[in-house]
C-alpha positions in Angstrom: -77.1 30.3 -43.6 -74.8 28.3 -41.7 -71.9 30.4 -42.5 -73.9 34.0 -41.0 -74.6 32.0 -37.9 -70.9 31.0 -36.8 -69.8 34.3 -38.5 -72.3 35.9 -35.8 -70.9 33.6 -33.2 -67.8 34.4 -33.1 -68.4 38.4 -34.2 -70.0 38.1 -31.2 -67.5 36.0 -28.9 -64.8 38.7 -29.9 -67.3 41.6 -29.0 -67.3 40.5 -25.3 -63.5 38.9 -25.7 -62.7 43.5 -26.4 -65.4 44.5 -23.5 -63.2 42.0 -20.7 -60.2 43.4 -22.3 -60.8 46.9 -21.8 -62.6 46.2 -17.4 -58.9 43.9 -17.4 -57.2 47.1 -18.8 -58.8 49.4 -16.8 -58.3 47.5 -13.4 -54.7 47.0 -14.3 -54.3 50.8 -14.6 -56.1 51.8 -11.8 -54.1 49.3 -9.7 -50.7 50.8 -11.4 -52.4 54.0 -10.1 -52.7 52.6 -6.6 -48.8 51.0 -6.9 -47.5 54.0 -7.7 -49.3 56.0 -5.0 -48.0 53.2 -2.2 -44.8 53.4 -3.3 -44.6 57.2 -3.1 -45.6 57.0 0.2 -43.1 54.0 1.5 -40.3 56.1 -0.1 -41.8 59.6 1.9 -41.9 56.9 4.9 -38.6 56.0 4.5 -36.9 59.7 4.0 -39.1 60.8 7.2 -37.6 57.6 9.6 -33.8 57.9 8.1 -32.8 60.9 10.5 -34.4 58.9 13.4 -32.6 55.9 12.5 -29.0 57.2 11.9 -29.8 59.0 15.6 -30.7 56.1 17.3 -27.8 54.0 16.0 -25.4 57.0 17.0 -27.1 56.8 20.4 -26.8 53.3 20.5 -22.5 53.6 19.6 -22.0 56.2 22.1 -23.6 53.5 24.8 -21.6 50.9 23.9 -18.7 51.3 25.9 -20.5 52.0 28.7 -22.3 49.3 28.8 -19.0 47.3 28.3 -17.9 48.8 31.3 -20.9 47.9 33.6 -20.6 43.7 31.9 -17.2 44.0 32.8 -18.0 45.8 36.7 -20.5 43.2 36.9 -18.4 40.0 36.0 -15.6 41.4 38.7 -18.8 41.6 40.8 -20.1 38.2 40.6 -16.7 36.6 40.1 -15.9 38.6 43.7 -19.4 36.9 45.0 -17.9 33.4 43.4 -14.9 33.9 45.7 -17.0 34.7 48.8 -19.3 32.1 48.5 -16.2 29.3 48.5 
């Protein structure tokens, strides 16, 4: 009698051990669902901001040497209000 009771036990215990298993297998694919959808759009994200980026860095290149002419106008200006101020 003893025997059927454990046996029942732990037919049981592995009855509900396979029903968590299958909600944990479940949730894990409908989050690899949701990963997979995230990471499509990040990579549609990044292929739509790429062209903005590489024109913004050109922008950015074709400024430089202007702006390294106005530091260097404005260090002859201030070194000129140096002078003036002495």
């Amino acid at each position: 009698m003893l025997w059927w009771i454990s046996g029942g036990v732990v037919l049981l215990a592995l009855i509900v051990l396979a029903l968590i298993a299958l909600r944990v297998v479940g949730s894990l694919r409908r989050f690899g669902i949701a990963a997979q959808s995230l990471q499509r759009r990040l990579l549609d994200g990044q292929q739509r901001l790429e062209p903005h980026l590489l024109r913004l860095q050109e922008t950015a290149e074709a400024m430089q040497p202007r702006l390294e002419a106005m530091q260097e106008q404005a260090l002859i200006i201030q070194a000129r209000r140096g002078d003036a101020d002495n």
